[in-house]
C-alpha positions as CSV (number, residue, x, y, z in Angstrom):
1,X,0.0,0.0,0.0
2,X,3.1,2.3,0.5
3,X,4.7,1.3,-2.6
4,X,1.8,3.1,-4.5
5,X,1.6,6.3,-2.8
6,X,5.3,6.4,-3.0
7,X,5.3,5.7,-6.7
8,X,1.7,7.9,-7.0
9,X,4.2,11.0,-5.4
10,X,6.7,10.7,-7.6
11,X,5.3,9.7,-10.2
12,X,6.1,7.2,-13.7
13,X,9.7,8.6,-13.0
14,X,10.8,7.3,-9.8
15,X,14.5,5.7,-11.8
16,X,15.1,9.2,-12.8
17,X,14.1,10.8,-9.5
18,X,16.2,8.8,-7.5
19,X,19.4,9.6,-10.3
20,X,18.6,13.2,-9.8
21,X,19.1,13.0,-6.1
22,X,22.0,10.7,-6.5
23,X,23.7,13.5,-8.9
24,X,22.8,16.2,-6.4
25,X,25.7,16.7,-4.5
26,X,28.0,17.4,-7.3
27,X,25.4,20.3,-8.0
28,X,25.7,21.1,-4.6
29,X,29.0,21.4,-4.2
30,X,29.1,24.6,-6.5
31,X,26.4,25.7,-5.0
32,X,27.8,25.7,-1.6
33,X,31.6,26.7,-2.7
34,X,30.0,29.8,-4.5
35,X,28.0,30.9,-1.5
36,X,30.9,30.6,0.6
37,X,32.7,32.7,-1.4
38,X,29.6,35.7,-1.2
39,X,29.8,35.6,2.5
40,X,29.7,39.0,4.2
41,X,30.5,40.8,7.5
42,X,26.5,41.0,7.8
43,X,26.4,37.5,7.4
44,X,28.0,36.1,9.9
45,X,27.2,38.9,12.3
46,X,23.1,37.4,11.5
47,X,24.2,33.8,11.5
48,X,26.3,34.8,15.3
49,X,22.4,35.9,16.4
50,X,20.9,32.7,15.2
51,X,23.8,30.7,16.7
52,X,23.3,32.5,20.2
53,X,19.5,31.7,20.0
54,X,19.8,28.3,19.9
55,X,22.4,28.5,22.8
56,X,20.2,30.5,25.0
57,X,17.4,27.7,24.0
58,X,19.6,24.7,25.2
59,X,21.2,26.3,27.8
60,X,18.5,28.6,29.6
61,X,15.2,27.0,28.7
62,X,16.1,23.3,28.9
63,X,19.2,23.2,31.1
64,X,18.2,26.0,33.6
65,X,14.7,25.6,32.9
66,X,13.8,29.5,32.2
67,X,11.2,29.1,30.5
68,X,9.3,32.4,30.2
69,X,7.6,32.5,26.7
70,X,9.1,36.1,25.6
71,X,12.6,34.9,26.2
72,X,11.7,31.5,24.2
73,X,10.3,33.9,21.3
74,X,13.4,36.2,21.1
75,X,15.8,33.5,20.9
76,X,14.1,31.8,18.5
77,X,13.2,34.9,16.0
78,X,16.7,35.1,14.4
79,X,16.4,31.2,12.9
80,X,13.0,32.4,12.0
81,X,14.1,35.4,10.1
82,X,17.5,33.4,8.5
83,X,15.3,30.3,7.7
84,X,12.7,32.9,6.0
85,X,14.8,34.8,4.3
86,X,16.7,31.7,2.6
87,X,12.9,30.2,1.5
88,X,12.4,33.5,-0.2
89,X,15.8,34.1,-1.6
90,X,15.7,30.0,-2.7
91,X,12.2,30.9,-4.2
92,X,13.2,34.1,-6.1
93,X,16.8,31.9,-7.4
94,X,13.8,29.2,-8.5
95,X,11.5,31.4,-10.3
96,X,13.6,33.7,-11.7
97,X,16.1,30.7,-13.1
98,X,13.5,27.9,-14.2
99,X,10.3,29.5,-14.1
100,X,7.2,30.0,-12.2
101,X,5.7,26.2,-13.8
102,X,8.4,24.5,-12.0
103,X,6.9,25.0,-8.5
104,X,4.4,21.8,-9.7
105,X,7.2,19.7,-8.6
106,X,8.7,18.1,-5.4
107,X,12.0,18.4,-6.7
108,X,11.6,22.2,-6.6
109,X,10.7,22.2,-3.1
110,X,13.8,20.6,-1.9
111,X,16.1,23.2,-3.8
112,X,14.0,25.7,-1.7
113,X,14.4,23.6,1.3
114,X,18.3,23.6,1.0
115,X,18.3,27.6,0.2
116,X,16.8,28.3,3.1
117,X,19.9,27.4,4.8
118,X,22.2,29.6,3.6
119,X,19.5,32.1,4.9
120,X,20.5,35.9,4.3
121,X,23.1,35.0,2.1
122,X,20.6,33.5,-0.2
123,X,18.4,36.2,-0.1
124,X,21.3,38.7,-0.8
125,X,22.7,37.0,-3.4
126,X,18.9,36.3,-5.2
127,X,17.9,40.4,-4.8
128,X,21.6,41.2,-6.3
129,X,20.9,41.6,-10.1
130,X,24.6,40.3,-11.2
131,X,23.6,37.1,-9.7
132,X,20.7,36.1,-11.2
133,X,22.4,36.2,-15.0
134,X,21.6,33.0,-16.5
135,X,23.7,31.9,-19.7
136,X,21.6,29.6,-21.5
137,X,22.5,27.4,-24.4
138,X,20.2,28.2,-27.7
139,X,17.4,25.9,-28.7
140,X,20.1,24.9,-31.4
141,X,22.6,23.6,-29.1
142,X,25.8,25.5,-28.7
143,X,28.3,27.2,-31.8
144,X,30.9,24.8,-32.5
């Protein structure tokens, strides 16, 4: 019974699904090497706040058991905004690079997923207009 909604959710293509995700890290690779390379002073300064949220989380709500609700909030708003802001800078690199149709599949939703990771970097780098040039190869295939 599993085997069909797995196949029904991926559809006829599961071989070439699962050969897409098998390729991936290659793809992300680059993807990761060139957003290293864009990281900023702001950056890190964001990711330090997200980093001392989750600190404050383990350490004063669960270890010394603070657990006052507005605390809990304000450490956890920084990985809200740097998880939010990579969804919208992975959903702008989407859109803008593939196109608008593409959001029908699951496929898209994990390149999304893995943008929202890099956070403000992504969304930096997706509202930069230098770095959403895309070189594309004429319906001809290339000069030779």
């Amino acid at each position: 019974m599993a085997a069909g909604r797995i196949q029904e959710f991926f559809g006829d293509d599961l071989e070439e699904a699962l050969d897409s995700l098998k390729s991936a890290p290659g793809a992300v690779g680059n993807i990761l090497v060139a957003a290293i390379r864009q990281i900023k002073l702001i950056d890190v300064l964001a990711f330090g706040l997200v980093v001392a949220g989750w600190l404050w989380v383990v350490f004063g709500y669960a270890v010394a058991e603070d657990h006052r609700p507005g605390l809990l909030a304000l450490a956890l708003l920084p990985a809200v905004l740097w998880f939010t802001a990579g969804a919208i800078g992975g959903v702008i690199f989407h859109v803008g690079g593939i196109g608008y149709r593409s959001l029908a599949y699951w496929e898209s939703y994990l390149l999304i997923a893995f943008f929202s990771v890099f956070g403000l970097v992504s969304l930096r780098l997706a509202i930069n207009p230098r770095d959403r040039r895309i070189y594309r190869v004429s319906p001809s295939g290339p000069d030779v």
